[in-house]
N, CA, C and O atoms as a GROMACS GRO file, in nm:
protein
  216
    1UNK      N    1   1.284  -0.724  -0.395
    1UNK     CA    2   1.306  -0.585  -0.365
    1UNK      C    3   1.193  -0.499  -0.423
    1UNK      O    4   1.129  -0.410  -0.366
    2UNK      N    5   1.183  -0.551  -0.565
    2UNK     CA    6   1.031  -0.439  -0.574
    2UNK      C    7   0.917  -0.458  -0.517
    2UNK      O    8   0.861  -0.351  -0.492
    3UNK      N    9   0.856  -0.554  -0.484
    3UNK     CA   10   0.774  -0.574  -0.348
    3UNK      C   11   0.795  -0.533  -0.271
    3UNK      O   12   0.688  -0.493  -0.224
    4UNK      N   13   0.892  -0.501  -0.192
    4UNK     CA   14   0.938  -0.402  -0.092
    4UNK      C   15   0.866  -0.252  -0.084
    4UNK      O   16   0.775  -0.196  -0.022
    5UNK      N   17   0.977  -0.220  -0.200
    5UNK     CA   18   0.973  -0.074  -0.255
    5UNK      C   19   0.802  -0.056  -0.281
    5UNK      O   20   0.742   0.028  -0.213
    6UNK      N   21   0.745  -0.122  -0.362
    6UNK     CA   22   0.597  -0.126  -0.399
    6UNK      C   23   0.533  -0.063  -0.286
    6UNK      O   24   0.489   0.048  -0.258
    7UNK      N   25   0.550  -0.236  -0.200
    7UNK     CA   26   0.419  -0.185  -0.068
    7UNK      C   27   0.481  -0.043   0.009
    7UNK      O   28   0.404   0.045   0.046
    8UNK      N   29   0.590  -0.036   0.023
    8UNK     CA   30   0.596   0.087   0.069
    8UNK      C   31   0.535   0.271   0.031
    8UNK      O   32   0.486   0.372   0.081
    9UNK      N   33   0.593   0.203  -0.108
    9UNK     CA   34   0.541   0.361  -0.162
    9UNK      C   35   0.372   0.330  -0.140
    9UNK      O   36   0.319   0.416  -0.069
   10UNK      N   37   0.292   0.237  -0.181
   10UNK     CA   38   0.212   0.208  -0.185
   10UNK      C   39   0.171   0.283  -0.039
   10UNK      O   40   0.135   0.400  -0.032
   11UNK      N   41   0.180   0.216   0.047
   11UNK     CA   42   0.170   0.200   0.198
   11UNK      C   43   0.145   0.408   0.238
   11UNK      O   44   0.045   0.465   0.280
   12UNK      N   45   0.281   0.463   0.201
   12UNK     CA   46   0.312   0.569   0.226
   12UNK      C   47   0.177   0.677   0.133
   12UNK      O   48   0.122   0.772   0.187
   13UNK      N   49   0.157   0.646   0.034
   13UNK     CA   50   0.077   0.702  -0.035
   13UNK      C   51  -0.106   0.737   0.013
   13UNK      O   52  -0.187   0.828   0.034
   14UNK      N   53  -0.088   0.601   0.010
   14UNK     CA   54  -0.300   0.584   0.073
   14UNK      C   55  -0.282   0.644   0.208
   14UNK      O   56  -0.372   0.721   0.240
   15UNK      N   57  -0.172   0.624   0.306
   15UNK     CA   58  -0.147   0.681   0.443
   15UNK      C   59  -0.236   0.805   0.464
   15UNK      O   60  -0.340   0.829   0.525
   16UNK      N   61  -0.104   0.911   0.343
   16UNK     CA   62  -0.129   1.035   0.323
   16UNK      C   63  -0.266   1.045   0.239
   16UNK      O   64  -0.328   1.149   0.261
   17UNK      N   65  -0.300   0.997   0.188
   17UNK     CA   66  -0.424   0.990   0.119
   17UNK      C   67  -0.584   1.041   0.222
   17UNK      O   68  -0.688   1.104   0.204
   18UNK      N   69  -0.503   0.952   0.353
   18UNK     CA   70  -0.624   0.922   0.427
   18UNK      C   71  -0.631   1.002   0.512
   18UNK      O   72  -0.732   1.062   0.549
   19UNK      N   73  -0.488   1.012   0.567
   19UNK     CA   74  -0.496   1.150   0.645
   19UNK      C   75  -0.525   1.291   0.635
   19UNK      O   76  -0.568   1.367   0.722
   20UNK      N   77  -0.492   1.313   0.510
   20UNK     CA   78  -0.553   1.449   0.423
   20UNK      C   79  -0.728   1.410   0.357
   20UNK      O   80  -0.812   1.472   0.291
   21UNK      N   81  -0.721   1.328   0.395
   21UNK     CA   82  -0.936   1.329   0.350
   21UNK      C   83  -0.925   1.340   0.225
   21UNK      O   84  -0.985   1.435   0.175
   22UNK      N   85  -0.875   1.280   0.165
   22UNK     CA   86  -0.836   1.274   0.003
   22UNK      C   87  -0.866   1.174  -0.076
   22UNK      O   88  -0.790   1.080  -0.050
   23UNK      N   89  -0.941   1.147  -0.159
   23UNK     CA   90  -0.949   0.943  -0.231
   23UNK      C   91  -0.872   0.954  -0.278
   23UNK      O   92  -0.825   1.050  -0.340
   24UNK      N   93  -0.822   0.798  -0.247
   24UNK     CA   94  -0.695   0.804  -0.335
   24UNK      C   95  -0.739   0.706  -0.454
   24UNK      O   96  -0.661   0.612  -0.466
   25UNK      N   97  -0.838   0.706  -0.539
   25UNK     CA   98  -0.876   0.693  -0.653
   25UNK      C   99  -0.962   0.826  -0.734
   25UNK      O  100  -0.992   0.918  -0.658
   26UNK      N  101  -0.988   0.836  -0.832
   26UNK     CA  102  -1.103   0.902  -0.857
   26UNK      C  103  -1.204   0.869  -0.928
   26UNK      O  104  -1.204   0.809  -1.036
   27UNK      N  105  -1.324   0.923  -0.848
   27UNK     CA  106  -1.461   0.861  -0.790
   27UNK      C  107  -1.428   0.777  -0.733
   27UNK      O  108  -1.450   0.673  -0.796
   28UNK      N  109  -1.362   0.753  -0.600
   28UNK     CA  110  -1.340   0.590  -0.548
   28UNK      C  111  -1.405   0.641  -0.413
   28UNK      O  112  -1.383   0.758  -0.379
   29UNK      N  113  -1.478   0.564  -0.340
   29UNK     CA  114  -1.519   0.543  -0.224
   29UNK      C  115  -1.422   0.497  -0.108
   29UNK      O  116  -1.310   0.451  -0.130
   30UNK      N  117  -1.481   0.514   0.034
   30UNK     CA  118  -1.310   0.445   0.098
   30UNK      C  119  -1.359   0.362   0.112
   30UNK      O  120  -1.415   0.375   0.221
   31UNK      N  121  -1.390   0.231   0.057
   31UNK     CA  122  -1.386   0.132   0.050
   31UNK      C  123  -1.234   0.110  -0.016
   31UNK      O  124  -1.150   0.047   0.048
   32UNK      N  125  -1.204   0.166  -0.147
   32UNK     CA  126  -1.058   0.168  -0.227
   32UNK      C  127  -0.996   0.212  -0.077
   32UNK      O  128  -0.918   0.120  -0.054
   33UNK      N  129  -0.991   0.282   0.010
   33UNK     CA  130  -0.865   0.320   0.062
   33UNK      C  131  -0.824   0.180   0.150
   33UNK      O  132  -0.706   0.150   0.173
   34UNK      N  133  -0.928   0.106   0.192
   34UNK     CA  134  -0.893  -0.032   0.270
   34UNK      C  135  -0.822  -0.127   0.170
   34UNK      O  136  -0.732  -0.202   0.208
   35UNK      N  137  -0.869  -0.124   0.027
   35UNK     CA  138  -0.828  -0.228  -0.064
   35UNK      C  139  -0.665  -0.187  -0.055
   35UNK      O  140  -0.582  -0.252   0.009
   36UNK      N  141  -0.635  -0.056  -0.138
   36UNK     CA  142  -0.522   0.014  -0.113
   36UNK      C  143  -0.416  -0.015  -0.039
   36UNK      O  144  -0.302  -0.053  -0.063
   37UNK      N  145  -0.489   0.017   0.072
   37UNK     CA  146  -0.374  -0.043   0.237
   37UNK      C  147  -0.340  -0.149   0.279
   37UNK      O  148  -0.245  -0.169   0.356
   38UNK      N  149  -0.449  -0.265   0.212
   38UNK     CA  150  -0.424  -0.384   0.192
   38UNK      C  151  -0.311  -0.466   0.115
   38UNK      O  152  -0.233  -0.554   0.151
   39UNK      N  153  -0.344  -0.380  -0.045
   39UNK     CA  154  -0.248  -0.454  -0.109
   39UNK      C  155  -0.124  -0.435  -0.106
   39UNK      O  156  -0.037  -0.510  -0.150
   40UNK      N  157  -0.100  -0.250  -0.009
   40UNK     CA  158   0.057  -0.242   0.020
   40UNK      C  159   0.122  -0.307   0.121
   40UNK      O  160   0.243  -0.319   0.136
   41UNK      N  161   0.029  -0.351   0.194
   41UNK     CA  162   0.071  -0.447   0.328
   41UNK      C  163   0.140  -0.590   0.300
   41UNK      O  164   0.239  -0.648   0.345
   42UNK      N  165   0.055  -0.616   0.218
   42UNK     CA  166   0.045  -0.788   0.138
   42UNK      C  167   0.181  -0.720   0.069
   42UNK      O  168   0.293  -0.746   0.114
   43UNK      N  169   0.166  -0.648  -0.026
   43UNK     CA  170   0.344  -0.655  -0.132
   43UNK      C  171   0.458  -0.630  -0.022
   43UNK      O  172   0.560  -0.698  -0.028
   44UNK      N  173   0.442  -0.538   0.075
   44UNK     CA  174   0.536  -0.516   0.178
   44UNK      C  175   0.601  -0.624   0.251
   44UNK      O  176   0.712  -0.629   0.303
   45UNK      N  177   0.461  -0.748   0.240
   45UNK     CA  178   0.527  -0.838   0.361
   45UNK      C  179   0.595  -0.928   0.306
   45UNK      O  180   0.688  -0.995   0.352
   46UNK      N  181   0.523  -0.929   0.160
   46UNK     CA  182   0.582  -1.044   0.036
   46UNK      C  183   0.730  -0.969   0.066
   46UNK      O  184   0.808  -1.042   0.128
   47UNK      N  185   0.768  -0.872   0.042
   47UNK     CA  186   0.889  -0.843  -0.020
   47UNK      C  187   0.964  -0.870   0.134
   47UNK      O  188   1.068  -0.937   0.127
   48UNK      N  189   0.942  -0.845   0.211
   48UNK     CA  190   1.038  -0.881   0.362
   48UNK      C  191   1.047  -1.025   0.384
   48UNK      O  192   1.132  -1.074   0.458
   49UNK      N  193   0.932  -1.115   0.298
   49UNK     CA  194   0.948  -1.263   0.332
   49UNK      C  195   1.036  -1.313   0.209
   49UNK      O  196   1.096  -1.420   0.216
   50UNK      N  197   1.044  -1.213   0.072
   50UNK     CA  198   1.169  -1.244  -0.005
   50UNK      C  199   1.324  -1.222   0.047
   50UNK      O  200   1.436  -1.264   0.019
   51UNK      N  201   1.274  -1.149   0.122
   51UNK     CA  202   1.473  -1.100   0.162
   51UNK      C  203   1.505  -1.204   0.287
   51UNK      O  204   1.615  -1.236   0.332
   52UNK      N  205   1.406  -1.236   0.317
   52UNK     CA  206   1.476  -1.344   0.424
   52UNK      C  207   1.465  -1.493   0.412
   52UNK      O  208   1.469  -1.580   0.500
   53UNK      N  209   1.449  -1.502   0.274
   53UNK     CA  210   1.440  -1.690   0.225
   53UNK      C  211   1.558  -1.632   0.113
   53UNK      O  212   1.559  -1.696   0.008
   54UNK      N  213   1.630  -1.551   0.120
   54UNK     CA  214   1.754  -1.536   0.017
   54UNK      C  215   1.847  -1.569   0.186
   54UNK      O  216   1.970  -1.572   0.189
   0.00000   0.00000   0.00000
């Protein structure tokens, strides 16, 4: 479940990040915003591939 929750907020965050022209680090290049969107994708999918091997 916190993998879930993670990539989501995660997910939801850099979204808005990106859509408002915003880094979502500071001093970060968007290179971070791909890493970002990445790793909420990856915890997101982890956490949907935990709820369905329970």
């Amino acid at each position: 479940m916190v993998f879930a929750l993670f990539g989501a907020g995660l997910l939801l965050w850099s979204a808005r990040c990106v859509m408002r022209n915003v880094p979502v680090a500071q001093h970060a290049g968007p290179v971070a915003a791909v890493i970002v969107t990445a790793c909420g994708a990856i915890s997101l999918l982890v956490g949907v591939w935990c709820f369905l091997r329970v």
